[in-house]
N, C-alpha and C positions, 0 to 999 in steps of 0.2 A: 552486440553492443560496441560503444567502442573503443577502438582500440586495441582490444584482447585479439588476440592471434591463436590460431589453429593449435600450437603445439600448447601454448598457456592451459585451452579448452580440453585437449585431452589428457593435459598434466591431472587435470582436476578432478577430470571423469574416472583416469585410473586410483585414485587415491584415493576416493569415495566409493566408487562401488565396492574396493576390498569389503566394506562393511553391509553391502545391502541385503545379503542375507541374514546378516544377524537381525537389520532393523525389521525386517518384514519377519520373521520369528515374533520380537517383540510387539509387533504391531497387532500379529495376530491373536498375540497372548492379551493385550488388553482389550480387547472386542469381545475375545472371550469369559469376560466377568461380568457384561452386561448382556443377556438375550434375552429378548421377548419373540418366541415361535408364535406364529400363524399358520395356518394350515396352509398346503402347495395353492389348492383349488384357487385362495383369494389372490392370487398373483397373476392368475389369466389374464390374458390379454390386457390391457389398460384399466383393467380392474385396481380399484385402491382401498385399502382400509380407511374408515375416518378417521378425520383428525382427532386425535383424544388428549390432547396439550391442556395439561388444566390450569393452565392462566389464560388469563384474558388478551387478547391481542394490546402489544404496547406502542404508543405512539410516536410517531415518527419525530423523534427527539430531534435529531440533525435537522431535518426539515424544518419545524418550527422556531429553532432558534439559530439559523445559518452558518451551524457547525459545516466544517468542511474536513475535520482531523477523523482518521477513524488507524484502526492498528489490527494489523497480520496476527491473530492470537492463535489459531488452532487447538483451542484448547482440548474439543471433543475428540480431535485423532492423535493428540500431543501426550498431554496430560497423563492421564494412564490412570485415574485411582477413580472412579466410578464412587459418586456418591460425595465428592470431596473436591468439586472443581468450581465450590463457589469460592473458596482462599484467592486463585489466581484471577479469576472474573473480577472478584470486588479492588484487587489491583489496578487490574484494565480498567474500570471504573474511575478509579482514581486518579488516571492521567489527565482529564480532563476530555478525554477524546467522547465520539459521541457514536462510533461505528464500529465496529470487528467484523474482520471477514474471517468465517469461520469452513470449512470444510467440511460437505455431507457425500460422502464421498461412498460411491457405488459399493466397493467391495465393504464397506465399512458395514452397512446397513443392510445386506442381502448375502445371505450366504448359508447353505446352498440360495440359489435361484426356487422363490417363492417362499424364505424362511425370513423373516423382517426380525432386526435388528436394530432397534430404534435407543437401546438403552445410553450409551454417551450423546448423541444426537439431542435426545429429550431433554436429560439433565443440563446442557451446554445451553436449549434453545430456554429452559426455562429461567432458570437463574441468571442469563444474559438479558434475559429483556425484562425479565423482574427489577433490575437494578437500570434502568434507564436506557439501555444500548440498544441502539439499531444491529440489523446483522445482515452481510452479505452472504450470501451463500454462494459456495462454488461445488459446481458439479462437475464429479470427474471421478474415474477413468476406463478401461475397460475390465470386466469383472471376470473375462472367463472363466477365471477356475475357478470360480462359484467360491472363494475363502478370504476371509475377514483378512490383509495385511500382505494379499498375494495377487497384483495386479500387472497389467502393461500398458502399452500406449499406443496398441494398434487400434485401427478404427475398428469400431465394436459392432457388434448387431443390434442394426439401428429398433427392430422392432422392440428386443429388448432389454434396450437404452433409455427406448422412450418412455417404456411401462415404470422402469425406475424410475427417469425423471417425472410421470404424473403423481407417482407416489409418493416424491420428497415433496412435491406444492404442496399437492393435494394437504399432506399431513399439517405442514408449515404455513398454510394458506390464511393470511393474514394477520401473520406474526413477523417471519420474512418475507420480504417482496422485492428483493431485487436480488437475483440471481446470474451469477459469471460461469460461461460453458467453457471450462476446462482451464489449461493452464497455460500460459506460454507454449501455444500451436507452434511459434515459427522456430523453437529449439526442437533440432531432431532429438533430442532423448525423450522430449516430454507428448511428440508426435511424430506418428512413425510413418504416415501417410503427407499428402500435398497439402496444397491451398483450395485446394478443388475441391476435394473430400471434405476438411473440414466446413469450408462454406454447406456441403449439405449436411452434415452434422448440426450445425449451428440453426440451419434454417426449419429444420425438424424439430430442435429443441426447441425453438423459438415460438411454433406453431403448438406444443405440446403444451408450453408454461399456460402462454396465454389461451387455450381452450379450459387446463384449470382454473385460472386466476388472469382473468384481460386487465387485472389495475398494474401488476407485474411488472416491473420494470426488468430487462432482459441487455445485459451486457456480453459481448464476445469476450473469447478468451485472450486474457491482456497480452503484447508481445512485447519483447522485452530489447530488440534492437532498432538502435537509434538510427541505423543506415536505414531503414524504413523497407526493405527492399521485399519482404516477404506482407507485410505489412499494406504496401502500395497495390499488390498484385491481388490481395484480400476486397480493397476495395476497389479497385478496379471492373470485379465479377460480380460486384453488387454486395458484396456484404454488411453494406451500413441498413442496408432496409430492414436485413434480422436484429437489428439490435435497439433497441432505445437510445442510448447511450454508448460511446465507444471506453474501452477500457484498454491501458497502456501503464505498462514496466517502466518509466524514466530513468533508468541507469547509467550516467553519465560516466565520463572520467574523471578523477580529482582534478586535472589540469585544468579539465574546460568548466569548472566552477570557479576555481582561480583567476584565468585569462579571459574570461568573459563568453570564450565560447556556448556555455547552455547557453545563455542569453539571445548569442546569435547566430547560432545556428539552431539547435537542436528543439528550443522552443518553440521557432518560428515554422520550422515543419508541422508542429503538432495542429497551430495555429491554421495552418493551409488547408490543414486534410478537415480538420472541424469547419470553414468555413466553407470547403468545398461539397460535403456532407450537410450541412448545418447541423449538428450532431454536438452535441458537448462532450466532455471527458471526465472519466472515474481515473485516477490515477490509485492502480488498488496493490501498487509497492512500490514505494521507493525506499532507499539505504544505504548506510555507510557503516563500516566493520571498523569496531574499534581498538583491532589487536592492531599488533608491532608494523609499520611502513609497511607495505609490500607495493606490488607493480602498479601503477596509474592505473588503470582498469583493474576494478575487482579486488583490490590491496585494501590492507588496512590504512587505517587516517592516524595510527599512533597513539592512542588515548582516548581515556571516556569521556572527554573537557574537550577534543578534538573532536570527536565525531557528532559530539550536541552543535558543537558550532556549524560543520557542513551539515548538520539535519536541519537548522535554523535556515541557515542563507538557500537551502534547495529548498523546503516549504517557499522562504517569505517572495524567491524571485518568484518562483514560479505562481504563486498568487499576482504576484504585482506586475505579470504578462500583459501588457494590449491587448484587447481580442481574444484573449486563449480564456475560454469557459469551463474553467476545474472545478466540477461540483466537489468530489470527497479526493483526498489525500489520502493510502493506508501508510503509515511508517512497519515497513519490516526490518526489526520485528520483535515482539513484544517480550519475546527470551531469548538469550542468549544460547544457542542448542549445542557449546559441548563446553569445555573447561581451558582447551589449550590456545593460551594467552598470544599465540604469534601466528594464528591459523584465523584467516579474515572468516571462513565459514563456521567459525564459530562462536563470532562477534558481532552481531549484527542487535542485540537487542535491548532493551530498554531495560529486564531486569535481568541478575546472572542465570545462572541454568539451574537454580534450586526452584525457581518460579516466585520467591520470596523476597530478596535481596535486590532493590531497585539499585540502578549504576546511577551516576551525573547526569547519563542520557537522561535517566525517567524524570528525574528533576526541571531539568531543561526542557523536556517537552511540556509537564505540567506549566511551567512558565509560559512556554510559547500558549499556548491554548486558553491562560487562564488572559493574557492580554490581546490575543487576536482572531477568538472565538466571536463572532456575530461582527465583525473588525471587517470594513470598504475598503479595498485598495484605492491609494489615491496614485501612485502613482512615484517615478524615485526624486529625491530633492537634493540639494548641495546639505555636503557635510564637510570637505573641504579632507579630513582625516581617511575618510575612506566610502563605499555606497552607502545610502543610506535610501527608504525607501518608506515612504507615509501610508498609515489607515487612520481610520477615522472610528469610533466605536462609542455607539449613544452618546456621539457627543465631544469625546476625549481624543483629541489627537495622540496617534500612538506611531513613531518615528523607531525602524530597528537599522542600526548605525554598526557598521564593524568596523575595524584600522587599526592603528597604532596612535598617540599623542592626543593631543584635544579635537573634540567632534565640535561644529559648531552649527545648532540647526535656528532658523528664521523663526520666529514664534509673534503672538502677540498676548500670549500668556504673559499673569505678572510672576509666576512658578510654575517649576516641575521638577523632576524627578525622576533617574535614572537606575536602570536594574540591570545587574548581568542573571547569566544564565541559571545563577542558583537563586535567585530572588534577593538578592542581597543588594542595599543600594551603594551607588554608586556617586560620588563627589557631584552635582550637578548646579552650576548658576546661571541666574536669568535678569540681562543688563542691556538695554538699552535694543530692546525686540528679539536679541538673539541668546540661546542656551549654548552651555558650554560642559563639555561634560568628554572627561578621561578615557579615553579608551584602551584597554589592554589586547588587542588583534579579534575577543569572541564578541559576538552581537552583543547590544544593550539593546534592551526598549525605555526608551524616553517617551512618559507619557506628559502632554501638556494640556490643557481644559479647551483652551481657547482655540480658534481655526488659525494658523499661520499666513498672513498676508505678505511679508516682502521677498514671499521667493516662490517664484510659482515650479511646479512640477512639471519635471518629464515624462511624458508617457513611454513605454518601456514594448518595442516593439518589432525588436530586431536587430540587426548591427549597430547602428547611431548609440546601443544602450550600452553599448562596451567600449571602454580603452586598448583593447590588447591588439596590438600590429595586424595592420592589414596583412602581414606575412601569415599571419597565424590563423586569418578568418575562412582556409580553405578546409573542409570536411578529412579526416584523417580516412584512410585505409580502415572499414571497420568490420568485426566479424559476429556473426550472433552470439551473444552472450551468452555462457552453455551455464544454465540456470541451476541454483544452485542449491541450496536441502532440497533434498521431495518433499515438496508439499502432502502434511500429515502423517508423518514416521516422526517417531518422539526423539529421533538422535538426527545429527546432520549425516548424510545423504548424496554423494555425487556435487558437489559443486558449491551454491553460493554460502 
């Protein structure tokens, strides 16, 4: 990612792993409350149990109402209280979001090798899609010691990898249907082989999903650096053909949200690699840590009122890209996974770590969601105070405006109405075609009825969309971002 530096990365690596044997204790110890045995015999070869899910497949909610928010929950490898994880579901619920990518993750559900393991998996898949949610599923990682919460990251045996992976379709086969193979490949902690390897990884899984299920949508495993460099040489050997969809980490630096750099740099790459693919984008994490300042990469942003605003302004530009086709957003992440207030890896989430206790965040994104859910980018407009960037929604133009002093946007509404991040309105007048409306530095959404006519929009598509010194629009030194909880341990974990 960038900016972060070699010594930053193993600052981080050594300060988390102190704990990884504990979490992998723990991890094992909640696997262990839920077993359902099957005998060795039915794990032979590509052999799979039926699906015995007793609800009914639920429908593609995001789909049909052109949701694009969805949130990092791991509830089934998180959570830990089997029987008890519809409290935090009906949370996730409640933000408004319309996706969770959730973790079925190899050693979770098999252990030994041909003993299935389905109990958090089942309760997670059913009570998530009972309440409305789509779900992503990620698969991953290597299982050899055949034990629930004791895994690695070497490439595995592929024959069987694969029997695992027909067995989590198979089971989830028309419940879930879009599936992510593994985790940030191009962080060596999370992969301990090439680009080479994982290409045939990926392309065996890919061949596996769909012989189970061909409607499957099949995303690679998302990468998390911005220099692209591991990433380019993935697609260079053909890797876009195994996937549907390409899936990618956006982890920027606070600076280049500030200075305009996402904007024009780091966007426009994703832009290229999708056009030169034709392939759309799952951005299946992004985020920002809302403990005490720390380093431009990977630091916290100061506060809960702080990091809703950089969660707003990373959604709304990144929607309001030229050309960049972002089907789903995941914000990670939907808990906060420890307690210590000046530690960015332990602030990353929408509620605190009781899994009860929603922060500012979870407010603020209800907000963002409940105004720019089913919501057309049009494109950014003068606001004169600071960017300001238009959708259009059944109808309602909905303008989200950050800065300091008075915003003033074009309208030809005879009213509107302005909200900050907590839903509370904000001072808002409308004279003579244009609104007016206070801003204190976080987003508002100004919504107005009418289409705006005296100011037309700019399409937002690379350098021309930023202010910040051509000194500033050259690419920093950057290093892979050494990723950060392990995905599916209930404690943070090595890194982010």
């Amino acid at each position: 990612m960038q900016g972060d530096t070699t010594n930053d990365a193993r600052r981080r690596a050594i300060r988390r792993r102190a704990v990884l044997a504990a979490m992998l204790a723990a991890s094992a110890a909640l696997a262990a409350n839920a077993r359902l045995v099957l005998p060795v015999e039915a794990a032979a070869a590509l052999a799979v149990e039926p699906a015995i899910i007793p609800v009914a497949p639920a429908p593609m909610t995001g789909a049909a109402n052109g949701s694009r928010f969805g949130l990092v929950t791991h509830i089934a490898t998180r959570y830990g209280q089997y029987g008890q994880q519809g409290g935090p579901i009906d949370l996730a619920a409640a933000t408004g979001a319309s996706w969770v990518r959730e973790e079925i993750r190899w050693d979770w559900v098999e252990h030994p090798l041909g003993t299935w393991d389905w109990g958090f998996t089942d309760e997670m898949v059913q009570k998530t899609t009972a309440r409305g949610l789509n779900i992503l599923g990620l698969l991953g990682y290597n299982n050899s010691a055949q034990k629930a919460g004791v895994i690695n990251f070497d490439y595995p045996d592929i024959t069987l990898w694969k029997r695992y992976v027909a067995a989590v379709v198979n089971r989830y086969k028309g419940t879930i249907r879009v599936w992510e193979v593994w985790n940030e490949p191009d962080v060596p902690y999370f992969w301990k082989a090439g680009v080479g390897e994982y290409l045939t990884l990926l392309r065996e899984t890919y061949a596996t999903i769909k012989a189970v299920d061909p409607t499957a949508t099949v995303l690679n495993g998302a990468c998390s650096s911005l220099d692209m460099g591991w990433f380019n040489q993935f697609i260079q050997l053909g890797g876009a053909q195994y996937t549907d969809a390409l899936a990618f980490h956006p982890y920027p630096k606070r600076s280049s949200l500030d200075n305009g750099l996402y904007e024009s740099l780091d966007l426009p790459k994703l832009r290229d690699i999708s056009q030169k693919t034709n392939k759309s984008w799952w951005f299946t994490e992004i985020g920002w840590a809302s403990s005490t300042v720390g380093e431009d990469y990977g630091g916290g942003v100061g506060s809960d009122r702080a990091q809703a605003a950089y969660m707003v302004r990373q959604y709304v530009q990144t929607l309001s890209f030229s050309e960049l086709n972002v089907e789903k957003i995941f914000w990670y992440n939907f808990r906060n996974d420890g307690t210590n207030p000046a530690d960015s890896e332990n602030n990353y989430g929408l509620v605190q770590s009781d899994w009860r206790t929603p922060k500012y965040t979870y407010t603020a994104y209800q907000r963002m969601t409940a105004h720019l859910t089913g919501a057309t980018p049009q494109g950014r407009v003068e606001a004169k105070a600071g960017p300001a960037y238009r959708f259009v929604r059944n109808g309602t133009t909905v303008d989200v405006v950050w800065g300091s002093g008075p915003a003033t946007l074009a309208t030809a509404a005879t009213s509107a109405q302005a909200y900050d991040l907590a839903g509370n309105t904000l001072g808002t007048s409308v004279a003579d075609g244009t609104i007016t409306v206070q801003l204190n530095g976080a987003p508002a959404f100004v919504e107005h009825s009418a289409a705006p006519v005296s100011t037309p929009v700019m399409a937002i598509s690379g350098a021309a969309a930023t202010s910040a010194p051509a000194a500033q629009q050259q690419p920093a030194a950057q290093q892979p971002r050494f990723a950060g909880y392990y995905p599916g341990y209930p404690y943070p974990v090595n890194g982010r």
